[in-house]
C-alpha positions in Angstrom: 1.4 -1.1 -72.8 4.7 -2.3 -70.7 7.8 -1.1 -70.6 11.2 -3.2 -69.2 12.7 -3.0 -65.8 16.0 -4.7 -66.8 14.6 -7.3 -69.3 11.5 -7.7 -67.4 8.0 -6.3 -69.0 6.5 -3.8 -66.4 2.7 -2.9 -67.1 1.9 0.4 -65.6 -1.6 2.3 -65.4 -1.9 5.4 -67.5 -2.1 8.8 -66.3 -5.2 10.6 -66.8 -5.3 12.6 -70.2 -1.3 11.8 -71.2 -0.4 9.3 -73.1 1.0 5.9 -72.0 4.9 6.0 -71.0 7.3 3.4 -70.8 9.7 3.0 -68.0 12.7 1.5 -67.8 15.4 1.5 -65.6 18.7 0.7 -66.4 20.4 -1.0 -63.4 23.7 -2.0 -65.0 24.2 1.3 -66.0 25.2 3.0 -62.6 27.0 6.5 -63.3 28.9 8.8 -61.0 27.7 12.0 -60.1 29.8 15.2 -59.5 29.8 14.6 -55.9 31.0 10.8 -56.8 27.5 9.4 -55.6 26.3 6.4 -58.0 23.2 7.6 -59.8 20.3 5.4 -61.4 19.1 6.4 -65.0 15.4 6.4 -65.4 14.1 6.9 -69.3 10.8 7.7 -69.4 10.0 7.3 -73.3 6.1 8.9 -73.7 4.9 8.6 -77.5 6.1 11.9 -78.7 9.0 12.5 -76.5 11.8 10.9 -74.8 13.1 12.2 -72.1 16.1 10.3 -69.6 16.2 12.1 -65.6 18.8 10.6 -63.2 18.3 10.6 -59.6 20.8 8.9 -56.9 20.1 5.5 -55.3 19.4 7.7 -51.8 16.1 9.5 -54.1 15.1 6.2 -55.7 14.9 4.5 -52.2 13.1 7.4 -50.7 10.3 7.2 -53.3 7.2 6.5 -51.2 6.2 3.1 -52.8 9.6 2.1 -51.8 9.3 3.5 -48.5 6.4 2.0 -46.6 8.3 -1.6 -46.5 11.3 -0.3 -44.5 8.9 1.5 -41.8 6.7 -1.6 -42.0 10.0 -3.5 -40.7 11.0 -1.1 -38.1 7.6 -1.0 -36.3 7.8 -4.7 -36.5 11.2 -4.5 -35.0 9.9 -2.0 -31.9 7.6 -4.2 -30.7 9.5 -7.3 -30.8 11.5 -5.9 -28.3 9.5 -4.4 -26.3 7.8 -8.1 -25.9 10.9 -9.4 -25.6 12.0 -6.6 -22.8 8.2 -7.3 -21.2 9.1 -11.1 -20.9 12.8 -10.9 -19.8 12.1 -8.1 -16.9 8.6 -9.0 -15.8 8.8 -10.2 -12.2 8.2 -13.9 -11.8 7.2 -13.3 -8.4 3.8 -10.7 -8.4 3.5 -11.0 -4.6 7.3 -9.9 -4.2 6.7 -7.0 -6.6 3.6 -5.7 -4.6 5.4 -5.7 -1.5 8.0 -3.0 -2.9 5.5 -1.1 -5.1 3.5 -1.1 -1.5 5.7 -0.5 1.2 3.6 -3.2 3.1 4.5 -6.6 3.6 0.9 -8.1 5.0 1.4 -10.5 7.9 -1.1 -13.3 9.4 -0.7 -14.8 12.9 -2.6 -15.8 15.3 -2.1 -13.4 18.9 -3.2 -16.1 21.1 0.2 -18.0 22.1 2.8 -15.7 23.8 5.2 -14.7 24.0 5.4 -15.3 20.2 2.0 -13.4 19.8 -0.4 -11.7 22.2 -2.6 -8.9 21.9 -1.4 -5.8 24.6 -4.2 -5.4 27.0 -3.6 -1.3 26.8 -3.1 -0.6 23.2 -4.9 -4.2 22.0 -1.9 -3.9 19.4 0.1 -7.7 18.9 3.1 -7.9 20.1 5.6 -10.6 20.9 8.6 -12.1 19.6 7.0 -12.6 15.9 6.0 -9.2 16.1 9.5 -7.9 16.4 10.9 -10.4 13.7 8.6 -9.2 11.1 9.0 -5.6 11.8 12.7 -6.1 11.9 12.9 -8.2 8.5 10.7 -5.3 7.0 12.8 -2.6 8.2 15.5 -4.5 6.0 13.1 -4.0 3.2 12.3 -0.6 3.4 8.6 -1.5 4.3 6.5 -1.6 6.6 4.8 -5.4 8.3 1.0 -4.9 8.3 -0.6 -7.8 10.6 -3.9 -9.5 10.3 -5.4 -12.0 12.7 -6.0 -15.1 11.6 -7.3 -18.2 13.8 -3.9 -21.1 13.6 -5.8 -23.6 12.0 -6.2 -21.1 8.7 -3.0 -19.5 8.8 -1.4 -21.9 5.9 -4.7 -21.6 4.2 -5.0 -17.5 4.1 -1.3 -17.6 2.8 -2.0 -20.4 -0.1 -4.7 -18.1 -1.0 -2.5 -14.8 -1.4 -5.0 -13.6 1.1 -2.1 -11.9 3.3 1.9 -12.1 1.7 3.2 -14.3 4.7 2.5 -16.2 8.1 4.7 -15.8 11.0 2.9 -17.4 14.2 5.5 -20.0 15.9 4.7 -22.2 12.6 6.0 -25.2 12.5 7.2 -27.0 8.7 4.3 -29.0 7.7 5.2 -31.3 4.8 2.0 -32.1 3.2 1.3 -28.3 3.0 4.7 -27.7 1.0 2.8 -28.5 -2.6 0.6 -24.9 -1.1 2.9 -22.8 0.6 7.1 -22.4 1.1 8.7 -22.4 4.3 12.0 -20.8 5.4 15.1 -21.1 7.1 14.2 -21.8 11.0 14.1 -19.0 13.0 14.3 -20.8 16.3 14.0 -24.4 17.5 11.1 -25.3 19.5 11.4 -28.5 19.6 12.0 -31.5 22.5 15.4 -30.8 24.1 17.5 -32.1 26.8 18.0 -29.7 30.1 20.3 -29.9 32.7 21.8 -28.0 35.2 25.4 -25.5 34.7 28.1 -28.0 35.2 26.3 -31.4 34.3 28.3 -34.0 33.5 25.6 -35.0 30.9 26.4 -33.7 27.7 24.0 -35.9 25.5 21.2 -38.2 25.6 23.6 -41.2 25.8 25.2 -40.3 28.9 21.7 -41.0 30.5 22.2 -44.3 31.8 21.5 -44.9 35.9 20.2 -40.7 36.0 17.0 -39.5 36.9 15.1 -37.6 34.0 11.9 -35.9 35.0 9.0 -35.3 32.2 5.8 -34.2 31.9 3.6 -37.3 32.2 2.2 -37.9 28.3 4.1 -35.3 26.7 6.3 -35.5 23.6 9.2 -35.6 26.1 7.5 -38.3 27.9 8.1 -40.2 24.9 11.4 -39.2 24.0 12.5 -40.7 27.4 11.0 -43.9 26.9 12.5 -44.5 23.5 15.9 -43.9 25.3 15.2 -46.2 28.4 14.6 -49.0 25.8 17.6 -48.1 24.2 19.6 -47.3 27.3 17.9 -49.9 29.6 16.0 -50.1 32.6 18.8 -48.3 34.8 17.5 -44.8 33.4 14.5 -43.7 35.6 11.4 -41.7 34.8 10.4 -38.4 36.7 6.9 -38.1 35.9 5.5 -34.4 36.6 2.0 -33.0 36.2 3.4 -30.1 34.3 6.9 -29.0 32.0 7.3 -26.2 35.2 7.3 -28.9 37.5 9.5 -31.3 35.4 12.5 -28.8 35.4 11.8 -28.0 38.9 12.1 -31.1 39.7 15.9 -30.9 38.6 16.2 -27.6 40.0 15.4 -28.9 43.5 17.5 -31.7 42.9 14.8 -34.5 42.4 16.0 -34.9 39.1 19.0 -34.8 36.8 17.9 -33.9 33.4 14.7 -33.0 32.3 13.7 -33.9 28.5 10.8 -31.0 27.5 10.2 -28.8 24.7 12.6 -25.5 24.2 10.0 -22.8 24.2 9.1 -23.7 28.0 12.3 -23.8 28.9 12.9 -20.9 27.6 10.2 -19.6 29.8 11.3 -21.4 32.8 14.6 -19.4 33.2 12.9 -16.0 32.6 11.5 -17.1 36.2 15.6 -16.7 36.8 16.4 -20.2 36.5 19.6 -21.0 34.3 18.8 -24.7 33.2 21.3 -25.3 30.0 20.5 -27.0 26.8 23.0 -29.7 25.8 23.3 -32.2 22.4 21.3 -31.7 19.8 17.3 -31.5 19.4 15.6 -34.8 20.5 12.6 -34.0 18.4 13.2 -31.4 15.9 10.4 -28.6 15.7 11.8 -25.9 14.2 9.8 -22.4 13.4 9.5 -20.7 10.1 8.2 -18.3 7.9 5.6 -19.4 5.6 4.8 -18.1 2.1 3.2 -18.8 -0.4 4.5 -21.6 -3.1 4.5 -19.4 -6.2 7.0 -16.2 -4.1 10.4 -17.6 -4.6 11.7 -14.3 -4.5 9.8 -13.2 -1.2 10.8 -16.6 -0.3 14.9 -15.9 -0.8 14.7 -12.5 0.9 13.0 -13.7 3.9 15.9 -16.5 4.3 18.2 -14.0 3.2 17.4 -11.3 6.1 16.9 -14.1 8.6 20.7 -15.0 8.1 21.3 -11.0 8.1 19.8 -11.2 11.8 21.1 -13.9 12.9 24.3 -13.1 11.8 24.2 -9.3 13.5 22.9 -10.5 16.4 19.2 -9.2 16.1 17.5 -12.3 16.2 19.7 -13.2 19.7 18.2 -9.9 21.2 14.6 -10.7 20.5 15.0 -14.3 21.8 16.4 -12.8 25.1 13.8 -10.5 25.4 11.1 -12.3 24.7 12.2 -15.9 26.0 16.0 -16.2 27.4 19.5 -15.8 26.5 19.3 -19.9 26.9 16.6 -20.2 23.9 18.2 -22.0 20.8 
């Protein structure tokens, strides 16, 4: 039994009860129909009888043993892009994502060092300078900061483990933590500084030679002003002080003509309504950041992103001189 498709043998399973047809379809022959569609001749020749019916090219593809193929395709199609749309427009940053499914940005620190962080005796709520930056970098968001005590020493470690989004408790960069966690743009310098009265004529470390600086015996500014006697010479004479208050009172009071200490207790100092002054650049760098962790790089650029926002509107100069002085860096 076979019949020719072209001049090919096609073997095709009898019906029940008829006798075997042969089929064949005669592709060169393409005829026009009154509508000027091209239309495919099918002979079907059974034993008794021949018989030719014509359908168009549109009926022959719709035949249902032509059909499944082409839907076969197009589901294929679907869900290529919609693995492709899955992969393109999935966040790369889950912890991000959460945060604005959420509306809650979850904060560590550690409310035992004002005025950065302290608990309020009335309300035992934190509050403090970080307290206002994270509530004013979520306001930016649209969310709201939710905070979570956490003893110092853990802080990097809770963050590393995605156990709250972010850490801001006057944290300093830590280098060998950066394969862990990411740190920001600085927020403010707390590092060792050079303070002199309004009006100094000591504009920088160099101009030490033959003054008076006052320290607080062992500190990190104690050292600072030792490296710069060696460099400087003998002519430039210690102040040693008991404490950092007493080392810029000591120039206050005229003991002293510079005092080398760290910026926070400056800072602290003038609220007292002292005016000491900052001048040159930070002896000892300490600068404090945001911490998140390694795998946010999109939390990561919007918290440097709003941080410049602040700074630039003059938000983050209004919480410094609330919360330390219009003299913090």
């Amino acid at each position: 039994m076979g019949g020719l498709v072209g001049s090919r043998p096609v073997i095709l399973s009898p019906a029940k009860g008829r006798p075997v047809a042969h089929h064949r379809v005669i592709l060169p022959e393409v005829t026009m129909s009154p509508c000027h569609r091209p239309m495919l001749c099918i002979e079907t020749m059974p034993a008794s009888a021949s018989s030719c019916h014509r359908v168009t090219a549109s009926q022959w593809r719709q035949w249902p043993g032509r059909r499944w193929p082409w839907l076969l395709l197009a589901l294929v199609t679907l869900v290529a892009i919609w693995l492709v749309g899955r992969i393109l427009f999935r966040s790369s940053d889950p912890t991000w994502a959460r945060i604005q499914e959420s509306g809650v940005w979850r904060v560590g620190m550690d409310p035992s060092f004002p005025p950065f962080e302290e608990l309020d005796g009335g309300s035992g709520q934190p509050v403090g300078l970080d307290v206002d930056l994270a509530r004013a970098i979520a306001a930016r968001w649209g969310v709201r900061a939710e905070f979570a005590g956490v003893g110092f020493d853990q802080l990097i470690d809770v963050v590393a483990a995605h156990r709250v989004d972010s850490a801001i408790s006057a944290l300093p960069i830590i280098d060998y933590r950066a394969k862990d966690v990411a740190f920001s743009a600085p927020y403010i310098e707390a590092g060792v500084i050079l303070a002199v009265p309004p009006g100094s004529a000591i504009a920088g470390p160099d101009d030490l030679a033959g003054r008076r600086v006052a320290v607080e015996w062992g500190s990190a500014g104690d050292a600072q002003a030792r490296t710069i006697q060696q460099k400087l010479g003998a002519d430039v004479e210690l102040v040693l002080r008991e404490s950092v208050d007493a080392a810029l009172g000591a120039v206050v009071t005229g003991d002293a003509d510079a005092a080398i200490v760290d910026a926070v207790s400056l800072a602290l100092f003038n609220r007292a309504g002292h005016d000491l002054i900052i001048v040159g650049e930070p002896l000892q760098p300490d600068p404090y950041v945001v911490v998140v962790p390694v795998d946010a790089p999109d939390l990561l650029g919007a918290v440097n992103e709003t941080l410049a926002a602040l700074e630039q509107d003059g938000t983050l100069a209004e919480l410094k001189a609330r919360w330390l002085s219009a003299e913090s860096p």
